[in-house]
C-alpha positions as CSV (number, residue, x, y, z in Angstrom):
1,X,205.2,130.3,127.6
2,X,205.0,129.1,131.1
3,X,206.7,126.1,132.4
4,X,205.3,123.2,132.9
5,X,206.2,120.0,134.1
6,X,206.5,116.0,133.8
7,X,207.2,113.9,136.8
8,X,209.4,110.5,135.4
9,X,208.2,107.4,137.1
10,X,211.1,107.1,139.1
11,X,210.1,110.4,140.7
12,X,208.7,111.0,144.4
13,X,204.7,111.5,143.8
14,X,205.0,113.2,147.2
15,X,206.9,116.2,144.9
16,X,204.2,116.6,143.1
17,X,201.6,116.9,145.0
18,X,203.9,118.8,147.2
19,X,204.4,121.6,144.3
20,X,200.7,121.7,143.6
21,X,200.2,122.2,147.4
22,X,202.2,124.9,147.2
23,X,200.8,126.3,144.2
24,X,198.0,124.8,142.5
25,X,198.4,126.7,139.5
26,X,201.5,124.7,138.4
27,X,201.0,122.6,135.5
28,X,202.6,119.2,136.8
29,X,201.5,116.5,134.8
30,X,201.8,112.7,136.1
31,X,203.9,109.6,134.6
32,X,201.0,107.9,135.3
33,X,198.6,110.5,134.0
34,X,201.3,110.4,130.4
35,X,201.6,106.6,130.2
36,X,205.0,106.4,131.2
37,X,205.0,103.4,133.2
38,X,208.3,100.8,131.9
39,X,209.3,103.1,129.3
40,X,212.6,103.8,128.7
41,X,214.5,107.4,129.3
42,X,214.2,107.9,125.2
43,X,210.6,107.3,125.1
44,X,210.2,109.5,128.1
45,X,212.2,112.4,126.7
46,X,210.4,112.3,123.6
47,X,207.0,112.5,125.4
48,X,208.1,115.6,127.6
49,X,209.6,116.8,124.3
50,X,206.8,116.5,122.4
51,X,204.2,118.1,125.2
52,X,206.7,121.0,125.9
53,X,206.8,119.8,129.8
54,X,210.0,119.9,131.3
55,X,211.3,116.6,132.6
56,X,211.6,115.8,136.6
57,X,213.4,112.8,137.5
58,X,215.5,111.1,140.4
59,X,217.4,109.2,137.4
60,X,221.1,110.9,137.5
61,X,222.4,107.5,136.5
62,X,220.8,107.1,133.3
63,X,219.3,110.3,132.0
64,X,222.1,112.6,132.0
65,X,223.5,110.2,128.9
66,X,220.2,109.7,127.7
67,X,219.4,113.3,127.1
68,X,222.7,114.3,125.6
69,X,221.8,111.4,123.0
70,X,218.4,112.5,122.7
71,X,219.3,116.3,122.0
72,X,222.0,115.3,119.0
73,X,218.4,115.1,116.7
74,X,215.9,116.3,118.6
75,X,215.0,119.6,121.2
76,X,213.9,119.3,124.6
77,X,212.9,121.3,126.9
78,X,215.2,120.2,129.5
79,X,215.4,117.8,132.4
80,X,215.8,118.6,136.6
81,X,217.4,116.1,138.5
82,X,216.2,115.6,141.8
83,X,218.8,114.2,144.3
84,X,217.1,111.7,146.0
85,X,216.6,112.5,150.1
86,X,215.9,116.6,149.8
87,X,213.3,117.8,151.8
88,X,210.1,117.9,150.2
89,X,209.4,121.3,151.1
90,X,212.5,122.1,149.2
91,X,212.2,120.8,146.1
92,X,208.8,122.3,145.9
93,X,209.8,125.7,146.6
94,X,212.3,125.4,143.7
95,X,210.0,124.3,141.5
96,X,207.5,126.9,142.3
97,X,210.4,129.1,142.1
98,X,211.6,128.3,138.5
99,X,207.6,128.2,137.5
100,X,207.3,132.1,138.5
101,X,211.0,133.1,137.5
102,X,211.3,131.9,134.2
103,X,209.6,130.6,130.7
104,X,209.7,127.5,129.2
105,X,212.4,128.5,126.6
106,X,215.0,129.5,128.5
107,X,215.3,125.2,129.8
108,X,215.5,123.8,125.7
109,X,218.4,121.5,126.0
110,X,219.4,122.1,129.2
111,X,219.9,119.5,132.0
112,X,220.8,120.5,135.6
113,X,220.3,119.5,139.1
114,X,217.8,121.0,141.8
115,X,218.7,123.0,143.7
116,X,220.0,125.2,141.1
């Protein structure tokens, strides 16, 4: 299956709609658009879990532990961390790049920072 994506609210919008402008055919849902808003990195892992979307965040202090926990009893289907001050343009292209290169289940449990 394709992959498909779920911005955490701590993420840039502008990446999004920065991926979408690149290619619209991306499936990059919202934290607003999944309710995330003051949830906590559980709760957000188990709604990206339980949608199939890949997480995207700018959280490398909190997630990286999170996820670890998260993956002892559950499967994910993996989390990009987004260093915070890369080019737009940049992390769009990798995203659009893993989107054509790859299907969702080669990410399950599997956390790693853009650029790859």
């Amino acid at each position: 299956m394709k992959v498909r994506y779920q911005a955490d609210a701590d993420l840039n919008q502008k990446i999004v709609a920065a991926t979408l402008r690149l290619e619209p055919r991306v499936d990059f849902r919202t934290a607003d658009a999944a309710g995330l808003q003051g949830v906590d990195d559980l709760g957000v892992l188990d709604v990206a879990s339980r949608d199939r979307r890949i997480l995207v965040s700018h959280d490398k202090s909190t997630m990286p532990d999170n996820f670890a926990q998260f993956i002892e009893t559950n499967e994910c289907p993996g989390v990009l961390i987004v260093p915070r001050g890369l080019k737009l343009s940049d992390v769009a292209e990798e995203l659009v790049m893993i989107w054509e290169a790859s299907e969702d289940s080669e990410w399950v449990n599997i956390i790693t920072y853009i650029p790859l």
